[in-house]
C-alpha positions as CSV (number, residue, x, y, z in Angstrom):
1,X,-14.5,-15.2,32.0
2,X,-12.0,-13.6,30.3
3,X,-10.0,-10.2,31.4
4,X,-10.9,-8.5,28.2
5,X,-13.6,-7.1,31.3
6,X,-13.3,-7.5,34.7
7,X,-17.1,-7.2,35.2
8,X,-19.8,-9.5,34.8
9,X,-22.3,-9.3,31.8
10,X,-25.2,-7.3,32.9
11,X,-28.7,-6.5,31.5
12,X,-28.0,-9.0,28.9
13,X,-29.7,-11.7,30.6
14,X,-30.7,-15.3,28.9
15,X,-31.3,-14.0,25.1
16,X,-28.0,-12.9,24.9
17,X,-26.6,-16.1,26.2
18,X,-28.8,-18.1,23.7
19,X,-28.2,-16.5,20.8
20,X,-24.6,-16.9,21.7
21,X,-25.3,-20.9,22.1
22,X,-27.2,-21.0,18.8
23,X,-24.8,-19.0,16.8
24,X,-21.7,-21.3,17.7
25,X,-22.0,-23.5,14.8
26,X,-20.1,-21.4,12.6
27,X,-17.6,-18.7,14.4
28,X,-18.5,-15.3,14.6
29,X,-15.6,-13.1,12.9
30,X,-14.7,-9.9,14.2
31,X,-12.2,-7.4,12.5
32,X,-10.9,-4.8,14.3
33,X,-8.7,-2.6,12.1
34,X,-6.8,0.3,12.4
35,X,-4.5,2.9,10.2
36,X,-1.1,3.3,9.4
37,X,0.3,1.3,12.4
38,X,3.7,-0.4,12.2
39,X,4.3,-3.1,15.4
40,X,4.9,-0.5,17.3
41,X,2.6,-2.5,19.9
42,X,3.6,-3.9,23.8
43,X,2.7,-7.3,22.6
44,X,5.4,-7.0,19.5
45,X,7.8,-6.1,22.4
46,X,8.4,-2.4,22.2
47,X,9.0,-1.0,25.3
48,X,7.6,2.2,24.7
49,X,3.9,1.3,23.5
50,X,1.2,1.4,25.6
51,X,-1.6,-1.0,24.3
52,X,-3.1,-3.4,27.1
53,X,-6.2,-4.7,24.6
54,X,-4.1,-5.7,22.3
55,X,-1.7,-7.3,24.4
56,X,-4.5,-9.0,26.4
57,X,-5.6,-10.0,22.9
58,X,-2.5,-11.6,22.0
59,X,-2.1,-13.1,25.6
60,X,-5.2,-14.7,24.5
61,X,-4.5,-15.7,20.9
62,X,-1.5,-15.9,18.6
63,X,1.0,-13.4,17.6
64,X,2.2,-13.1,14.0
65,X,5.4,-12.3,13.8
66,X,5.4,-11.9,9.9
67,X,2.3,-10.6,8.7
68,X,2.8,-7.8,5.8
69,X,0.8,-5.9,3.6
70,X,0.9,-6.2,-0.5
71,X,1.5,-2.1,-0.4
72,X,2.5,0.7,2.1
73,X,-0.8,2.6,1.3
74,X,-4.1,1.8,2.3
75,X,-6.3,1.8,-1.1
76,X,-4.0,-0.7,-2.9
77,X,-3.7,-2.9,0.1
78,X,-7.8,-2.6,0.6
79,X,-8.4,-3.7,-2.4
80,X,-5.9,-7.0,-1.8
81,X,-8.0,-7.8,1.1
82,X,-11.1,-7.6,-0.1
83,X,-10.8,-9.8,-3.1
84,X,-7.7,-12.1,-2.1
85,X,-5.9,-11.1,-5.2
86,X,-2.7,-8.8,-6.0
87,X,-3.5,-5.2,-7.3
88,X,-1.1,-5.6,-9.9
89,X,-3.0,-8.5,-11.4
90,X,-6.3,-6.3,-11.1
91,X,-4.7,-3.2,-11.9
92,X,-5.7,-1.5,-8.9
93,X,-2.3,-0.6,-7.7
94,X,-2.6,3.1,-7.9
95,X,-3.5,5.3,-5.3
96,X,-7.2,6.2,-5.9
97,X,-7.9,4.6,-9.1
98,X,-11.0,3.3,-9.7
99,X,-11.1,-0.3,-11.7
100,X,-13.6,-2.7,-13.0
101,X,-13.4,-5.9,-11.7
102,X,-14.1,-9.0,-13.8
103,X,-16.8,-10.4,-13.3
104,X,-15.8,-13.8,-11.0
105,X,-13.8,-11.7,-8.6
106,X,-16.1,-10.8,-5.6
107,X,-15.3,-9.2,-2.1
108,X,-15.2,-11.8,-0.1
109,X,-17.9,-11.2,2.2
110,X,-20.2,-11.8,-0.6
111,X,-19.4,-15.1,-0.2
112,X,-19.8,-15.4,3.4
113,X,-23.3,-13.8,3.3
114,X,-24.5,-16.4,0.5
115,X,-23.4,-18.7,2.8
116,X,-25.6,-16.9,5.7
117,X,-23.4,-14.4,7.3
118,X,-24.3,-11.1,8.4
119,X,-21.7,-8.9,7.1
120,X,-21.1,-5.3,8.1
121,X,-18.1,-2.9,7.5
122,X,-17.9,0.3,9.7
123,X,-17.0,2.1,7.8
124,X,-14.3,2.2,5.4
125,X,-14.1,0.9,2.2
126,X,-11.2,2.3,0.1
127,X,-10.6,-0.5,-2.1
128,X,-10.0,1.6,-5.4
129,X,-13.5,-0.3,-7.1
130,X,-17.0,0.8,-5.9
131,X,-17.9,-2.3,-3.6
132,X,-21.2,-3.7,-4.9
133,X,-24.0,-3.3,-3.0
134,X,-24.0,-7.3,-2.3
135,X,-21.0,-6.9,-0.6
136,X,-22.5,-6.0,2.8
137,X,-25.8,-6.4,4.8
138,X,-24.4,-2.7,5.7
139,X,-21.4,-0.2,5.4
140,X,-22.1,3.0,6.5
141,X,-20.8,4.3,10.9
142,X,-23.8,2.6,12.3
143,X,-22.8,-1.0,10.8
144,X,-23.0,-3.2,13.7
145,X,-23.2,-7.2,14.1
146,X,-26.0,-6.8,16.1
147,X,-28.1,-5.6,14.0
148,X,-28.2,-9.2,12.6
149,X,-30.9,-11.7,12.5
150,X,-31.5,-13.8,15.8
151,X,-29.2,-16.8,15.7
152,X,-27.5,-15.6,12.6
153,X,-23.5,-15.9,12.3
154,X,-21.8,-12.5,11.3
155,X,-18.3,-11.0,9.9
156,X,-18.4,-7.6,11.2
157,X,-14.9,-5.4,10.8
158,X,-14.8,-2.1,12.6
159,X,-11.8,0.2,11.3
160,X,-10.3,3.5,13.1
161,X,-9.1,6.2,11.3
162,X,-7.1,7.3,15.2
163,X,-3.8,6.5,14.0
164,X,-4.0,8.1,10.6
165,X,-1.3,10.1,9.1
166,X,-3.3,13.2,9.3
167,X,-3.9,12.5,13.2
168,X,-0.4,12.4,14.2
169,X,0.3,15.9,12.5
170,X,-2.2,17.5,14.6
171,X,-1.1,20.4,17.7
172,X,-3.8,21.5,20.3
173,X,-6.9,21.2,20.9
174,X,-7.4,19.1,17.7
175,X,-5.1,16.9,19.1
176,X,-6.1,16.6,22.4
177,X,-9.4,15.6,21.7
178,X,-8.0,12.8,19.7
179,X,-5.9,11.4,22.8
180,X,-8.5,12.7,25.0
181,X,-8.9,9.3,26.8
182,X,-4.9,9.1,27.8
183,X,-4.0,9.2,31.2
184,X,-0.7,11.4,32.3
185,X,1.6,8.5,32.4
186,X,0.2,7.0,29.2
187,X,1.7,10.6,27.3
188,X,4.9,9.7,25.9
189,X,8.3,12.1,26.2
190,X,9.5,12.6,22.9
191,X,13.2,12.8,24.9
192,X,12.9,9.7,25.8
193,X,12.4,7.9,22.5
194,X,14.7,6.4,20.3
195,X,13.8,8.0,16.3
196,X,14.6,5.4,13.5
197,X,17.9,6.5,11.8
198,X,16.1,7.6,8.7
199,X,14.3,10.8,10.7
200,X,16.3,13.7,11.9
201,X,17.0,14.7,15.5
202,X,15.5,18.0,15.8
203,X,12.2,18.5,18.4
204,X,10.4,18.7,16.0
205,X,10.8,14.8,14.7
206,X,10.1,13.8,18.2
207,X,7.1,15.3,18.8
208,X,5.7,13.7,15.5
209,X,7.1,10.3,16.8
210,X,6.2,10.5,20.5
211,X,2.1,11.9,18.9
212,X,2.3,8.4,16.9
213,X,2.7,6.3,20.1
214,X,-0.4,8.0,21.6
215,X,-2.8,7.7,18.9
216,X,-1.9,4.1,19.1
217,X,-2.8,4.2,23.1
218,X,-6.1,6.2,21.7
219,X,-6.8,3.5,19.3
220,X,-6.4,0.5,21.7
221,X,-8.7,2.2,24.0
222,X,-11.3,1.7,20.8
223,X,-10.5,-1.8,20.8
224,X,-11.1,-2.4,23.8
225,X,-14.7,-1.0,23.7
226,X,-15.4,-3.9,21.0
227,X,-14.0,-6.2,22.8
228,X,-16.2,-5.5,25.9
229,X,-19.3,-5.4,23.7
230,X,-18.3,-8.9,22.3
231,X,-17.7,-10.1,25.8
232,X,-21.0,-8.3,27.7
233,X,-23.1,-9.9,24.3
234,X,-22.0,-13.4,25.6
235,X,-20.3,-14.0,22.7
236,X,-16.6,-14.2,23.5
237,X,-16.4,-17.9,23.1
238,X,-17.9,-17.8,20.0
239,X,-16.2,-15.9,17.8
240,X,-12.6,-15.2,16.4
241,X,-11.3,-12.0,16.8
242,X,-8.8,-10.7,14.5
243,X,-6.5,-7.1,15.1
244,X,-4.7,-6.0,12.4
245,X,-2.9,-2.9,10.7
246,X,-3.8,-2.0,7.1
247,X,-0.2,-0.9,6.4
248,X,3.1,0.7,7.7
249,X,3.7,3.8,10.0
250,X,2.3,6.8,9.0
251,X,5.2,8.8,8.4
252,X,8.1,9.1,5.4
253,X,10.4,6.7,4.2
254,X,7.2,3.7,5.8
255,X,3.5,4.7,4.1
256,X,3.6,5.0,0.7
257,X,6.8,2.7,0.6
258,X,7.8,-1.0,1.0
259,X,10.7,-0.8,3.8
260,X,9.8,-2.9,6.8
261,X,8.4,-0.2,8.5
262,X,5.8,0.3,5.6
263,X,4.9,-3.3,5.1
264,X,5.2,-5.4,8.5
265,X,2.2,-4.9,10.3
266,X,0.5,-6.3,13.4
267,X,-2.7,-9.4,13.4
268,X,-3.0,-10.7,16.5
269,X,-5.9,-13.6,16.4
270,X,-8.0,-15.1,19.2
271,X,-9.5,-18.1,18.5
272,X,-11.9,-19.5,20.9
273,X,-10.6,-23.7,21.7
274,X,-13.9,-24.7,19.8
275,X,-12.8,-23.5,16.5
276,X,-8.9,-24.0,16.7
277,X,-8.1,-26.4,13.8
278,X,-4.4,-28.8,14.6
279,X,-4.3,-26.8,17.8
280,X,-4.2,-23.7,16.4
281,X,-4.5,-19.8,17.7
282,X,-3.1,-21.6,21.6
283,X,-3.1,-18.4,24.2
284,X,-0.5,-16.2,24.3
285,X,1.6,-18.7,21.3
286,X,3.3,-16.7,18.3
287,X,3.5,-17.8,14.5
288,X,6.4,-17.0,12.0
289,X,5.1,-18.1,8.8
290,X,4.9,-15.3,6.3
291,X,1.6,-14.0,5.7
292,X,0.4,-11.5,2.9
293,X,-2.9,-9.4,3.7
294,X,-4.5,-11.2,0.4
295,X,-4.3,-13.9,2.9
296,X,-7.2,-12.7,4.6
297,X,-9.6,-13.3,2.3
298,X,-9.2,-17.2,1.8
299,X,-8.9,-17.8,6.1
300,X,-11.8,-15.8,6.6
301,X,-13.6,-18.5,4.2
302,X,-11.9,-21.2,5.4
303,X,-13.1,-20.4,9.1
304,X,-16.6,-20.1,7.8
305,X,-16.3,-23.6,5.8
306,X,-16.8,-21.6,2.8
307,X,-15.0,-23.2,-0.6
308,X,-12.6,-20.8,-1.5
309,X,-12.5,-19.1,-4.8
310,X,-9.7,-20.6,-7.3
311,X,-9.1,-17.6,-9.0
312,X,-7.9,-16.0,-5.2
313,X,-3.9,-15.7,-5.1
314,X,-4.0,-15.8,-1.6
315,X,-3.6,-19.1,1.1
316,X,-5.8,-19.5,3.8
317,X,-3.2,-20.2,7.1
318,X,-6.2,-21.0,9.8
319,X,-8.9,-23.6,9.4
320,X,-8.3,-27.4,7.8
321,X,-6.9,-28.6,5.1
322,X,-3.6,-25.4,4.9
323,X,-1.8,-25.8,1.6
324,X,2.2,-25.3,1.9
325,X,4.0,-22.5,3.7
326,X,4.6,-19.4,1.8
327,X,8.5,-19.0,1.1
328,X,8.1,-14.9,-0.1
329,X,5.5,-12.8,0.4
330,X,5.2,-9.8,-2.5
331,X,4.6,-6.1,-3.0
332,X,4.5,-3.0,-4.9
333,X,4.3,0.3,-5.1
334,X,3.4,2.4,-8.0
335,X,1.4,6.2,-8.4
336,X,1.4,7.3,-5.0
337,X,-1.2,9.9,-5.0
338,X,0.3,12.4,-8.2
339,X,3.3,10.7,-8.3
340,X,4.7,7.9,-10.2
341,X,7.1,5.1,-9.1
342,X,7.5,1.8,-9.8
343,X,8.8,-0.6,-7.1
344,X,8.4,-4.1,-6.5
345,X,9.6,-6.1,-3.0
346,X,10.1,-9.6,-2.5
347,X,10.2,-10.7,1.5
348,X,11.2,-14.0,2.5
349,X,11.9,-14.7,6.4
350,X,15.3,-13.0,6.3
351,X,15.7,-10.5,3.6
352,X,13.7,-7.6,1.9
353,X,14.4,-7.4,-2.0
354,X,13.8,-4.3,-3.7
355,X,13.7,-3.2,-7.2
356,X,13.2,0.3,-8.5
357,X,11.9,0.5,-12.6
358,X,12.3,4.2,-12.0
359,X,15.6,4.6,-10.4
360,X,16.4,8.1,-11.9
361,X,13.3,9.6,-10.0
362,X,14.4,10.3,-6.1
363,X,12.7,8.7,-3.6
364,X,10.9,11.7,-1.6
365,X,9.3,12.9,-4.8
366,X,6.5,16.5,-3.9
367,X,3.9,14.1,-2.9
368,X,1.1,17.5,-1.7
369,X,-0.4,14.8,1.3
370,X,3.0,14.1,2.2
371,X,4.4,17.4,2.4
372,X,1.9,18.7,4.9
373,X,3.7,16.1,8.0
374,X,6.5,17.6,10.2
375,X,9.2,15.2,9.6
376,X,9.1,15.8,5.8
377,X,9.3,19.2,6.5
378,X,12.3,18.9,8.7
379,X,14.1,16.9,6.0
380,X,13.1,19.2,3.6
381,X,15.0,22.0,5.8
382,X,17.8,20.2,6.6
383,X,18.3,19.1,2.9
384,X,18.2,22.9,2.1
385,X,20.6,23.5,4.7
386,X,23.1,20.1,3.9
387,X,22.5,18.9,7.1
388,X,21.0,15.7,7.1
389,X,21.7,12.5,8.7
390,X,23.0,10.3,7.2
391,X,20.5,7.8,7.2
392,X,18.0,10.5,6.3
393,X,20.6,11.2,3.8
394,X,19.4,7.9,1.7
395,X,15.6,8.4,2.2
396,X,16.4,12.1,0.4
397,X,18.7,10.9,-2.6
398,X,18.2,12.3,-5.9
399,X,18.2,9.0,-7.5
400,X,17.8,5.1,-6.5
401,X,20.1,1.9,-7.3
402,X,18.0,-0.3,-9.7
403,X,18.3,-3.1,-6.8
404,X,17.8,-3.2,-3.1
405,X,18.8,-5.8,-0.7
406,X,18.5,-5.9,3.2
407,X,19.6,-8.6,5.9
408,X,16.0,-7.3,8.1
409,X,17.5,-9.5,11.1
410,X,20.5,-7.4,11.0
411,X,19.9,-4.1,9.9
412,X,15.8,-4.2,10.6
413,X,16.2,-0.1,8.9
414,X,17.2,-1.3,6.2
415,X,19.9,0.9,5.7
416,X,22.7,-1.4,4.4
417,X,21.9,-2.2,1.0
418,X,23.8,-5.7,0.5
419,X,22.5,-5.4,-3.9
420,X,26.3,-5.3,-4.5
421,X,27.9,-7.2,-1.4
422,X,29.9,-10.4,-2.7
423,X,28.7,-12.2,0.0
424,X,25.3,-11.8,-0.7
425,X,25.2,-12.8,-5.0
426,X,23.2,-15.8,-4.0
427,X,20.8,-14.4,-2.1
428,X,20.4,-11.1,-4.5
429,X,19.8,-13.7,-7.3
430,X,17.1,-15.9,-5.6
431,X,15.3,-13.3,-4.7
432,X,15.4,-11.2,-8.1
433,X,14.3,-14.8,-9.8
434,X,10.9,-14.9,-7.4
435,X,10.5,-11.4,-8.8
436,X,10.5,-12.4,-12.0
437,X,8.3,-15.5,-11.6
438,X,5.7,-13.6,-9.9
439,X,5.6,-10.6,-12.2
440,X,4.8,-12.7,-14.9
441,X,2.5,-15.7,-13.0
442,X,0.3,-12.8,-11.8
443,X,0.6,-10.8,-14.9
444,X,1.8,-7.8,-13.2
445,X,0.2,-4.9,-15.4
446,X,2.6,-2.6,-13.7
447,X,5.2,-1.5,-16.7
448,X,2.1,-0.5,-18.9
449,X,1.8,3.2,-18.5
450,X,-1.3,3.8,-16.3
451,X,-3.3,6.3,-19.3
452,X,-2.5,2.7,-21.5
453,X,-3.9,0.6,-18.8
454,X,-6.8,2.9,-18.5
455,X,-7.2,2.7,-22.4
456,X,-7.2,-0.8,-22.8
457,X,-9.7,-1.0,-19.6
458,X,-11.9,0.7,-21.9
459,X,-11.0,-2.1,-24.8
460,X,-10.8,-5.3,-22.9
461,X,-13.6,-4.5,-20.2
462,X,-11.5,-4.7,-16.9
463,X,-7.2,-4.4,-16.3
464,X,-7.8,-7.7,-15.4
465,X,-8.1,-8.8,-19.1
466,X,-5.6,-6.9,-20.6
467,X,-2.6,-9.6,-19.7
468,X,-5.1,-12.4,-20.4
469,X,-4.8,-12.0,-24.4
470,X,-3.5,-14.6,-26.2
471,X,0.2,-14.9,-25.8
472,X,-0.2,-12.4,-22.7
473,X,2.9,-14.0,-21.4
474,X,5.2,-13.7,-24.2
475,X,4.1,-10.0,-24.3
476,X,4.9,-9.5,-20.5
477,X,8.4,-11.2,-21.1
478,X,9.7,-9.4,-23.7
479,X,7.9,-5.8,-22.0
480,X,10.2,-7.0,-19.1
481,X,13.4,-7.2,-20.7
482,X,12.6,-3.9,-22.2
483,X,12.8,-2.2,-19.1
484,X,15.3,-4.0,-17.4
485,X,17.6,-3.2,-20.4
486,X,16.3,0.7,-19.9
487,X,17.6,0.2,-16.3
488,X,21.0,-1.1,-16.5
489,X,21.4,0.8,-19.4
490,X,22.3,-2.4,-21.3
491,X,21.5,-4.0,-24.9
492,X,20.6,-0.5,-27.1
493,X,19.7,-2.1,-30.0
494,X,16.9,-3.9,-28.2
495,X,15.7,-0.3,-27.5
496,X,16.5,1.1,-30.7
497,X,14.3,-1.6,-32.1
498,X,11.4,-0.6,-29.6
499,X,10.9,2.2,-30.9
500,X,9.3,0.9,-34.1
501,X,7.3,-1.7,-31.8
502,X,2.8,-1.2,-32.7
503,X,2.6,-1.2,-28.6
504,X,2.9,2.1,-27.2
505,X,4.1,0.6,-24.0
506,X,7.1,-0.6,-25.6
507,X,7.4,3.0,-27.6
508,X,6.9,4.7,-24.2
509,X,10.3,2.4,-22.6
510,X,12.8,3.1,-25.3
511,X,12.0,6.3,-25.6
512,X,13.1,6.6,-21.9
513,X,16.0,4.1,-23.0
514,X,17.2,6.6,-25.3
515,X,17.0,9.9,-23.2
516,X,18.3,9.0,-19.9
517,X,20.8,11.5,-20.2
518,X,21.5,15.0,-21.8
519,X,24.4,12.8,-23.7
520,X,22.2,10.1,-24.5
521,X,19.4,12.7,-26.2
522,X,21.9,14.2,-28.0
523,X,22.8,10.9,-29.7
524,X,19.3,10.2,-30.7
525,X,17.6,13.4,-31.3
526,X,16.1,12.7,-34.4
527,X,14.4,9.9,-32.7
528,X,13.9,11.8,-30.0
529,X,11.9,14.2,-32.2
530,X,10.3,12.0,-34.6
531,X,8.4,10.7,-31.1
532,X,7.0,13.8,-30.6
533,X,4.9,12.9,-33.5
534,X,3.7,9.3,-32.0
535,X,0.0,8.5,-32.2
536,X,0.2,7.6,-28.1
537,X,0.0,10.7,-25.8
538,X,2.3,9.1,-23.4
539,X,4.8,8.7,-25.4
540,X,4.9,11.8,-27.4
541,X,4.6,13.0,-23.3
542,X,7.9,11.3,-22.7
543,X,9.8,12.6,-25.7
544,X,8.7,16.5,-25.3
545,X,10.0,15.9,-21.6
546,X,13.3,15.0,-22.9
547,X,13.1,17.0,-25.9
548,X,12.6,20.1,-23.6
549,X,15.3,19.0,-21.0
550,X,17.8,18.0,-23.2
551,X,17.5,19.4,-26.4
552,X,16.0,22.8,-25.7
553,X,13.4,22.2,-28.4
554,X,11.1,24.8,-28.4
555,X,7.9,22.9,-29.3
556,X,8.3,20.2,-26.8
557,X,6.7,22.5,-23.9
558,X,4.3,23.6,-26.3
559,X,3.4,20.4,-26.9
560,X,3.1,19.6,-23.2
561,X,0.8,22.3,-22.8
562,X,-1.7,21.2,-24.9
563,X,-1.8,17.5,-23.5
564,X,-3.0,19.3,-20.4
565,X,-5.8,19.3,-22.0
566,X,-6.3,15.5,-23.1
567,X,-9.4,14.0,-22.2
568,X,-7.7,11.1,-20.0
569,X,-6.8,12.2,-16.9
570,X,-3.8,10.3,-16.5
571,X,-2.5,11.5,-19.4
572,X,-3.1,15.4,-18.1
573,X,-1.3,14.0,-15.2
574,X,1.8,13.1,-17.2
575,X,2.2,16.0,-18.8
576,X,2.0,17.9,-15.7
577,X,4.8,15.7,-14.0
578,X,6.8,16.6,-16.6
579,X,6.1,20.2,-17.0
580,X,6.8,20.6,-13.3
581,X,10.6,18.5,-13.5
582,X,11.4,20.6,-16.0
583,X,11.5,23.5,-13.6
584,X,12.4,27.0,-15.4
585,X,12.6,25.5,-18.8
586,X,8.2,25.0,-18.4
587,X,7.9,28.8,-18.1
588,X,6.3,29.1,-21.4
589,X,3.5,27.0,-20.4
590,X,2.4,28.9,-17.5
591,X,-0.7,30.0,-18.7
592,X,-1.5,26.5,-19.7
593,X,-0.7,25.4,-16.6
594,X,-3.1,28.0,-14.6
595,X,-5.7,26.8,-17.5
596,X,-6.1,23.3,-15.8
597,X,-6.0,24.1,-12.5
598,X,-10.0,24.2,-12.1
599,X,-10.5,21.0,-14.0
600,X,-12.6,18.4,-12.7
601,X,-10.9,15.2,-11.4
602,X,-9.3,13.3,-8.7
603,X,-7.6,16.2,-7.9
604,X,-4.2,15.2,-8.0
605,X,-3.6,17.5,-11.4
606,X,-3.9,20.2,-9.9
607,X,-1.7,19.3,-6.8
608,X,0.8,18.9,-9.8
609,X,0.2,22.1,-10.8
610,X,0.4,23.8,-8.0
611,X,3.5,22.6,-7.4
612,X,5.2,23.4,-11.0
613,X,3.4,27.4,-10.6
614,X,5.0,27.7,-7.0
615,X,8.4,26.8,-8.1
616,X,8.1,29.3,-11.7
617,X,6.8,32.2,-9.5
């Protein structure tokens, strides 16, 4: 029997332990998933977590040492473990988008209940597509793998919401009932924990970091209740139970990001001896190979002896017959809620290679979610006041280099960017060069502005499709060394040139080529101006930004104005980032501002908005 429980199973009697027998020919599969949680975990060694299920869980199992996420948000990494593919290939990358999936990509559980599985998800789904109904038998909060058929093999994933962001915010009685489950000596002393170097020293920071220790206590006492019901079912020894994290830590400069603390996550496996494949899954062992969460998708089939799909970018790493060892694992980072960034991160064992596409935006962009946490609002203070930290100093730079590069064994903060040591060319240059490779053998869809990719949805029928044209490559290739000459502020007439390109992608980069600076604009204000004109509202968005900042042309905020009122949503959203950076100068569109404030979308307009009217009154 296993210490999961210390009881024995009672009132279950002999049904329970037959349908356990009879369902043993194919594992059982049991996800249980939690919220913006790092490895801040006992079993992960941290001194100052409290988690006995998990750790009994891992004392049981295996321990992976370097599991990561494809993005340090949940929708974008949802939608990688659901279908086993990259959101950038899908186009599913930004925060609460909402795509159409071709046609041959399913969730995988479809395929696991074709092949007789019970599936249930309680109760999130998130995955920035509406999951067909053939995706589960049921997904709602009374989803429940025994509500299955008698002898029937399930997949059944439970997911708490405990160690959200929003949860660790909370003070009082909200948050005590949250934690209401801790004993005294499970409470942590914010005095007596040590705060990344990124996160100001102030009481206020250690309260937020001390609250995000508990909720994880909370949330292993939730695992433990699944864990007993597996066990008091009869069922321990017949199905593989997985833990995991759906991204980083809830808190700035980790969610939303692609640091380690935003990506590296905890999955913990238990694999009953039955189902362990080359002895894998042996108690208490740990693994190091790198896995990505579109992993997931293909191991869960493989388990289940389910072919899996060739069109899934992910490897299974349990079950028989593994392909090679992945050498890098992948992410990226793009609109975070109503801001846009564009960041892509290449991991292999040792370092973490970053590279920024918009390095002239800051990192800690107004993000309205965001702003509502303590922390940020501590290192918003202290920014006011010029007293921040320095390694809170880098999180809240006005701009970014074009190229990160951390040594994660030695500086696991990553706060030594090594993008210009000597000593590290080599490795700076691998890493860029796997970058590159997977950008294009994915068709990363990230350097199309997102109103184009919502466009050419419309065209080609799904994001998917749009880098599958004919010569899709060549087209990603040369959109590539567009913006990397936009970056490093290299080759001109390449940008010049751009300018003339029939893509409005390519419009939309040299026009940021050629206005990176007041100096810059000056140069090329009749281009500048002649954009304002362009048939693509993203482009002519970009110019009248610029045009406005630069060359205090009148009818450049005008113009912004009135694309407030565009009938793609992105494209209000545009204009409204750029009404609000212009600060003072986006007075005269005030009223068009208030105009859009009731408009009906995703919402995050508005939070825009907001933001731009708060700052001109």
């Amino acid at each position: 029997m296993s210490h999961f429980s210390r009881r024995t199973l009672l009132g279950q009697g002999a049904a329970a332990l037959a349908l356990g027998r009879a369902a043993a020919a194919r594992p059982n599969i049991l996800w249980v998933s939690c919220e913006d949680t790092g490895i801040e975990i006992g079993c992960y060694g941290d001194p100052n977590a409290i988690t006995p299920n998990v750790d009994r869980l891992a004392a049981e199992g295996v321990r992976y040492t370097h599991a990561h996420t494809v993005a340090g948000v949940c929708a974008p990494s949802r939608s990688g473990i659901i279908t086993g593919m990259y959101p950038t290939t899908l186009g599913s990358q930004y925060m609460r988008c909402r795509v159409t999936l071709p046609d041959f990509v399913k969730c995988f559980p479809e395929y696991l209940r074709q092949a007789g599985y019970y599936c249930t998800n309680n109760v999130k789904t998130d995955y920035n597509f509406d999951p067909p109904k053939s995706a589960w038998d049921e997904s709602s909060n009374r989803a429940h793998w025994k509500n299955r058929a008698p002898n029937q093999p399930f997949f059944a994933v439970f997911n708490f919401t405990t160690t959200h962001e929003s949860q660790v915010r909370l003070r009082g009685a909200d948050y005590d009932k949250v934690i209401a489950r801790l004993t005294p000596r499970q409470r942590r002393d914010p005095n007596a924990l040590k705060l990344p170097p990124y996160y100001p020293d102030t009481p206020v920071a250690r309260r937020d970091w001390a609250n995000y220790y508990e909720v994880i206590t909370a949330m292993d006492y939730q695992v433990g209740d699944r864990l007993k019901e597996i066990e008091e079912a009869g069922l321990l020894e017949d199905t593989i139970i997985f833990f995991w994290g759906d991204h980083g830590v809830g808190l700035p400069r980790a969610k939303r990001w692609l640091y380690e603390s935003s990506t590296h996550v905890p999955l913990v496996a238990r694999m009953p001896a039955k189902f362990r494949a080359a002895g894998q899954g042996r108690p208490g062992s740990t693994d190091s190979q790198l896995i990505s969460f579109i992993d997931l998708a293909p191991t869960m089939l493989n388990l289940a002896g389910v072919s899996i799909p060739k069109h899934m970018q992910g490897r299974a790493f349990l079950g028989p017959n593994l392909t090679p060892l992945r050498q890098y694992i992948y992410g990226a980072r793009d609109r975070m809620d109503e801001r846009y960034d564009g960041v892509r991160m290449v991991r292999d064992r040792r370092y973490r290679y970053l590279r920024n596409y918009d390095p002239d935006k800051p990192y800690a962009q107004h993000t309205s979610y965001m702003e509502q946490g303590f922390i940020m609002k501590e290192l918003r203070r202290l920014k006011a006041e010029g007293d921040l930290p320095a390694g809170a100093g880098l999180y809240m730079a006005a701009q970014k280099p074009v190229e990160e590069l951390y040594d994660v064994e030695k500086d696991p903060h990553e706060i030594n960017n090594l993008a210009v040591s000597p000593q590290h060319q080599a490795v700076l240059q691998r890493l860029r060069a796997a970058h590159e490779r997977w950008a294009l053998e994915t068709r990363d869809v990230g350097l199309i502005p997102e109103p184009e990719v919502a466009d050419r949805e419309k065209q080609f029928g799904t994001r998917y499709a749009i880098l599958r044209q004919p010569d899709s490559e060549g087209y990603l290739r040369r959109l590539r060394a567009l913006a990397d000459a936009v970056n490093r502020d290299v080759n001109p007439a390449l940008i010049q040139r751009s300018l003339a390109d029939p893509d409005p992608a390519f419009r939309y980069w040299a026009v940021r080529g050629l206005t990176k600076s007041a100096e810059s604009a000056q140069a090329a204000k009749e281009r500048v101006l002649n954009a304002l004109k362009d048939p693509s509202p993203v482009v002519r968005i970009a110019a009248a930004r610029a045009a406005a900042a630069h060359l205090d042309d009148a009818n450049a905020v005008a113009l912004l104005g009135r694309e407030l009122r565009h009938d793609n949503e992105w494209v209000r959203l545009h204009a409204a980032i750029a009404l609000d950076e212009l600060g003072p100068k986006a007075r005269p569109a005030q009223a068009a501002l208030r105009a859009v404030l009731d408009v009906k979308d995703s919402g995050y307009v508005a939070r825009v908005v907001e933001h731009a009217l708060a700052t001109l009154d």
